[in-house]
C-alpha positions in Angstrom: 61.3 171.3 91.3 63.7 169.7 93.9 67.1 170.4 93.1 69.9 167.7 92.0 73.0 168.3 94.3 76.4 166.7 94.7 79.3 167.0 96.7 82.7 166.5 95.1 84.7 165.7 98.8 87.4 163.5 100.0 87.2 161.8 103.4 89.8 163.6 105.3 88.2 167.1 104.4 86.5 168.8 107.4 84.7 171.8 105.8 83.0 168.6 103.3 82.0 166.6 106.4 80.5 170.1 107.7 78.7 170.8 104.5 77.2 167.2 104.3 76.1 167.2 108.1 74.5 170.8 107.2 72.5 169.5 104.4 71.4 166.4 106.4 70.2 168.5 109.3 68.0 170.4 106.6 67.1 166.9 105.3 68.3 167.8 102.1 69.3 164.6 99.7 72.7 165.0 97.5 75.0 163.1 95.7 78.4 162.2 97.4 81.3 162.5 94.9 85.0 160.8 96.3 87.3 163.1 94.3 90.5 160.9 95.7 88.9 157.7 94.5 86.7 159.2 91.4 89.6 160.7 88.9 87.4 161.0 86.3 85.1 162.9 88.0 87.9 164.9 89.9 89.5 166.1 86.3 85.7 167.1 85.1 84.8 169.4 88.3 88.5 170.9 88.2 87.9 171.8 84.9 84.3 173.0 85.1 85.1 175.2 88.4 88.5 175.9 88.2 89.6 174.9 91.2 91.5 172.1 92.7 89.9 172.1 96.2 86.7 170.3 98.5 84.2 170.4 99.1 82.4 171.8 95.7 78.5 171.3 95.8 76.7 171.2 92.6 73.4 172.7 92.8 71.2 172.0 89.6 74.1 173.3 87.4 75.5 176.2 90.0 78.5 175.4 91.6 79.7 176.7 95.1 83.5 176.2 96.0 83.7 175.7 99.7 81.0 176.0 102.5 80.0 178.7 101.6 76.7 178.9 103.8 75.5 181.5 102.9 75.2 181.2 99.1 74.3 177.3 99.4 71.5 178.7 101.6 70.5 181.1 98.7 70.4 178.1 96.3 68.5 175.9 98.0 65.8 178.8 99.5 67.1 177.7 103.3 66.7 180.6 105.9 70.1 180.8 107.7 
């Protein structure tokens, strides 16, 4: 099954344009969520991660706060 994934970013965040140019070099498809334009969908990831930071992928229904390569990796079966 391919996995549904979305990055909740805002366009001054480095670490999100990091994470999406990661993903593209694995040609990995995702979602791109504006958090600073989208306040709907800001107040619904806050709340479902707890966090009020970017970049937060979605990965099916995981959610990783951050780059966090290493655990995006694990999610998406990549070899680091």
């Amino acid at each position: 099954m391919k996995e549904k994934i979305k990055i909740y970013s805002t366009p001054t965040c480095s670490a999100c344009y990091v994470l999406k140019m990661f993903l593209k070099e694995h040609n990995i498809d995702f979602q791109e969520i504006d958090v600073s334009q989208d306040e709907k969908a800001r107040e619904e990831i806050i709340e479902r991660s707890g966090k009020i930071e970017v970049p937060i992928i979605e990965i099916d229904d995981e959610i990783v706060v951050g780059f966090d390569k290493k655990e995006i990796c694990r999610l998406l079966n990549i070899k680091e």
